[in-house]
LUMKELUM-792930 format. One line per 8 residues: number of its first residue (from 1); their letters; for each residue x, y, z of C-alpha. Coordinates in steps of 0.001 Angstrom, whole numbers, plus 500000, padded with zeros to 6 digits. Layout:
BEGIN
NUM = a = X:Y:Z; ... $
END
This chain:
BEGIN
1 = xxxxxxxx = 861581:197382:753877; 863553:194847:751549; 864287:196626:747719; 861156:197016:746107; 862490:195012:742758; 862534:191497:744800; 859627:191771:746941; 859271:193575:750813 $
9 = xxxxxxxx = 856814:195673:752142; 856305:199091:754082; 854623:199628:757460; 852674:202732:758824; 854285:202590:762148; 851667:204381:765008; 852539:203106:768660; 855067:200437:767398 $
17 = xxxxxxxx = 857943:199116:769140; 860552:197187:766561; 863233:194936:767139; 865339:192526:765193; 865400:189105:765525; 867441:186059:763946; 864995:184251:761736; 865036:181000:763197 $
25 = xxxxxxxx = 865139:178996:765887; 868695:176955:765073; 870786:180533:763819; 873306:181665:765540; 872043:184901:768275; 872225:188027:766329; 875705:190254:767376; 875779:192176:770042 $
33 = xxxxxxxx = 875615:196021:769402; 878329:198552:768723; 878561:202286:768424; 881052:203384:765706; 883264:206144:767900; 886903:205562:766874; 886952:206946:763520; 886803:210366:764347 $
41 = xxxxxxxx = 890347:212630:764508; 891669:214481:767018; 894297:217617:766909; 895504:218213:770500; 893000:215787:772189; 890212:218243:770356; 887696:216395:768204; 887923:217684:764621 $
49 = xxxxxxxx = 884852:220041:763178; 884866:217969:759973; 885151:214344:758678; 887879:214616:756005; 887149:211037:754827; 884445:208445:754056; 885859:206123:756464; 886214:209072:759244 $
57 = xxxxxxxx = 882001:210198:758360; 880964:207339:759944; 882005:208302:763696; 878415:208372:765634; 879698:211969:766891; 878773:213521:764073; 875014:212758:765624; 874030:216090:767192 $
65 = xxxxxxxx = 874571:216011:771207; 872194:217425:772987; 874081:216958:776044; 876731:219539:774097; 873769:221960:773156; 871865:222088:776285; 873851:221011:779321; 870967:221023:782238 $
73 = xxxxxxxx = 868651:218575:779872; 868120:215385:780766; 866332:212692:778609; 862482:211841:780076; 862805:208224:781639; 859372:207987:780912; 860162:208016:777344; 861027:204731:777747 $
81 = xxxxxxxx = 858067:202724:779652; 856434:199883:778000; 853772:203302:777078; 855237:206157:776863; 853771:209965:776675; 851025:210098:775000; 851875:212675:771486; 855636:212617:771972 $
89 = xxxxxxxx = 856786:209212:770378; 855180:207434:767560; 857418:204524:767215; 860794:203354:768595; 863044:200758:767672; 865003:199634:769927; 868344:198368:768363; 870332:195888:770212 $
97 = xxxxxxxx = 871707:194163:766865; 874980:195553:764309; 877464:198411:764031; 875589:201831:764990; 877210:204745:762290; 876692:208008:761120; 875453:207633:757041; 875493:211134:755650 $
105 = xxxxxxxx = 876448:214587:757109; 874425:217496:756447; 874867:218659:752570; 875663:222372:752720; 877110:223656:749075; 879445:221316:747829; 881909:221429:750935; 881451:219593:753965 $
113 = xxxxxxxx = 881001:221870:756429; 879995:223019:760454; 877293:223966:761448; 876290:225756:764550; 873125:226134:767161; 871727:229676:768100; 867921:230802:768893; 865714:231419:766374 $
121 = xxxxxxxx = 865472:235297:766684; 869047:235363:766925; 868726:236975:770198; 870842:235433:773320; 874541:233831:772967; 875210:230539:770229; 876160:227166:771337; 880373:226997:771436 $
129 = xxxxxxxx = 879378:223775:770181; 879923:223884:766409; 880634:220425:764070; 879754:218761:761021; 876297:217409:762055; 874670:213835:761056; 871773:213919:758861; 871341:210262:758500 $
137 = xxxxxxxx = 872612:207255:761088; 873286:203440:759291; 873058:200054:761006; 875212:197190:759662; 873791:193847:760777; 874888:190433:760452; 872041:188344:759786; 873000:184644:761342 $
145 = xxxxxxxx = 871354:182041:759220; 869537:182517:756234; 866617:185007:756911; 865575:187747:760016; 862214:188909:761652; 861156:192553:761993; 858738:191836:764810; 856454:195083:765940 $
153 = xxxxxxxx = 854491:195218:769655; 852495:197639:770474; 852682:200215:773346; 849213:199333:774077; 849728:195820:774140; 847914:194535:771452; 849494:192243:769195; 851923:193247:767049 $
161 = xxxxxxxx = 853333:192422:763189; 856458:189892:761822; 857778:190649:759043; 859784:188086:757551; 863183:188800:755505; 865615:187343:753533; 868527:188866:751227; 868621:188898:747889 $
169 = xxxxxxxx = 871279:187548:745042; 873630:189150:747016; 873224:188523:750622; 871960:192104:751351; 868289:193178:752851; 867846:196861:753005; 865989:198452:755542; 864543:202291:755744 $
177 = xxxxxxxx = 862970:203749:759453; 862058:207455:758174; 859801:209960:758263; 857909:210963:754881; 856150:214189:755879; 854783:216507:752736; 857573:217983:751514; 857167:221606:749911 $
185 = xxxxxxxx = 859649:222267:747315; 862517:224543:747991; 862005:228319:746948; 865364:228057:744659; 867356:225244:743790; 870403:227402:743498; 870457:228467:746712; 873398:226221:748801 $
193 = xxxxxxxx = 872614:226742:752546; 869808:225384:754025; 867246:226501:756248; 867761:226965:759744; 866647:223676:761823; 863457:224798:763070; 862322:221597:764053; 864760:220363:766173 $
201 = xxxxxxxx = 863473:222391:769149; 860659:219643:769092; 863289:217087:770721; 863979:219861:773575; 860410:218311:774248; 861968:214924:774963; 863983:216341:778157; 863446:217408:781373 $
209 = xxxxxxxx = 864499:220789:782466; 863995:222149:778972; 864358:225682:778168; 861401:227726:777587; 860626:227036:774270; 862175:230748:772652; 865133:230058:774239; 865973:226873:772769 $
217 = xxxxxxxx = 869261:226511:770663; 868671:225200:766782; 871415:224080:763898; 871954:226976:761481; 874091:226299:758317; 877645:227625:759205; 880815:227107:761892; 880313:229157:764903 $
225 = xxxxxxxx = 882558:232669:765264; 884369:230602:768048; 885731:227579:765902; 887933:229044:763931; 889215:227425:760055; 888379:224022:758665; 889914:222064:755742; 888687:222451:752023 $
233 = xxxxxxxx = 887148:219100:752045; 884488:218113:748768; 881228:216650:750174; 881086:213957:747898; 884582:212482:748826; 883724:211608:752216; 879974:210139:751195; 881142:207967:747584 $
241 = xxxxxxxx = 878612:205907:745983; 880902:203049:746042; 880163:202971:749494; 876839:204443:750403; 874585:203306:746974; 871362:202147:748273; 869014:200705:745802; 866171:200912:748358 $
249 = xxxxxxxx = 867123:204650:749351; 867034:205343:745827; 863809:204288:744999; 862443:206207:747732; 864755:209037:746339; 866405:209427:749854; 870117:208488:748682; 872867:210289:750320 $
257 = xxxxxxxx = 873058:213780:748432; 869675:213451:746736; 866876:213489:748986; 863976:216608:749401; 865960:217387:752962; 869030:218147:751288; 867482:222143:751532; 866581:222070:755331 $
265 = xxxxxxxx = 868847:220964:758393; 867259:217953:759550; 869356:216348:761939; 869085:213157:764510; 869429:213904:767866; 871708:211820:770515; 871970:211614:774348; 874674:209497:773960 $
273 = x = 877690:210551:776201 $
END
């Protein structure tokens, strides 16, 4: 999507796969991709359970690992064949382009803070995995020359969209890959924990080896009894809107800190080691 102010357009995405590409022929190739993950401190070679800063938030650890929550899982390979299971992916994109980050941590009260993965009916022992978890993830991309190409094939192999883009005054094209399910309003707006993560034992259905599907860890709001203190660090100082303002996100009312997930736990997921 480009800002809807200066033209764009939106895409119902069903059995898509996206990619970037440089807009023309003569540009320069696009940059080769990177993962943001050196920003993140350590204390005694031990990752820290917070980001304390904006610059620190954008580590791509903050992404929950499911290699952390559920050791014996294993990604499907078929998830990744020109067609993939039927019901399990919709779209994918498959980035290859810009600086991977993490955008936004999951807003729990006003302080950033852990959370940590248990069952459902509380029953059985919680992850000793416990962190500040990513609720959004950020791509920076150079475009080389004056314009890029959102180009869409289909896992069927029928043909696919382009969409064209160029920035605006200036130089920036915005970009949103989400979800927009019906969202039911929260039951209080006072309340300052969110609900547990109930659908992230959906991506358990990604993996092989999965655990039967009561017995599958999910994030609740909250630093596990194993990890111990964490600094007294304001949620807005490590996501400013100096840094993070996006005039496309809020349109869509999805900006860091406002969107209707701020009341659930709606993280990515990562298998990235």
């Amino acid at each position: 999507m480009r800002r809807p102010s200066i033209g764009g357009g939106a895409w119902i995405l069903t059995g898509s796969d996206l990619s970037l590409r440089k807009g023309s022929t003569g540009a320069a190739d696009l940059p080769s991709l990177s993962i943001n993950t050196s920003a993140r401190a350590t204390v005694n070679g031990v990752p820290v359970a917070i980001p304390t800063t904006s610059g620190e938030r954008q580590d791509f650890s903050w992404v929950a690992n499911m290699k952390e929550i559920c050791p014996d899982c294993t990604i499907n390979p078929d998830l990744f064949a020109s067609q993939p299971p039927s019901g399990l992916v919709v779209a994918r994109f498959k980035l290859r382009s810009g600086n991977l980050f993490t955008y936004s941590v999951a807003r729990i009260g006003t302080k950033v803070t852990p959370v940590h993965f248990k069952r459902l009916d509380g029953q059985g022992d919680e992850s000793e995995y416990s962190q500040a978890i990513a609720s959004w993830v950020g791509a920076d991309v150079e475009v080389t020359g004056d314009s890029i190409d959102l180009v869409e094939t289909m896992f069927n192999g029928d043909p696919g969209r382009t969409m064209h883009l160029t920035p605006d005054s200036n130089g920036v094209i915005e970009m949103a890959v989400v979800n927009l399910p019906a969202h039911t309003p929260p039951i209080t707006t006072s309340n300052p924990s969110p609900g547990a993560g109930k659908h992230f034992e959906l991506y358990y259905d990604l993996t092989e080896n999965a655990p039967a599907q009561e017995e599958r860890l999910v994030p609740f709001a909250g630093a596990a009894s194993t990890l111990g203190t964490c600094p007294d660090v304001d949620w807005q100082d490590v996501h400013p809107q100096s840094v993070l303002w996006s005039d496309l996100l809020n349109s869509l009312r999805l900006n860091a800190g406002r969107g209707p997930d701020d009341r659930t736990l709606c993280p990515p997921m990562s298998n990235y080691p």
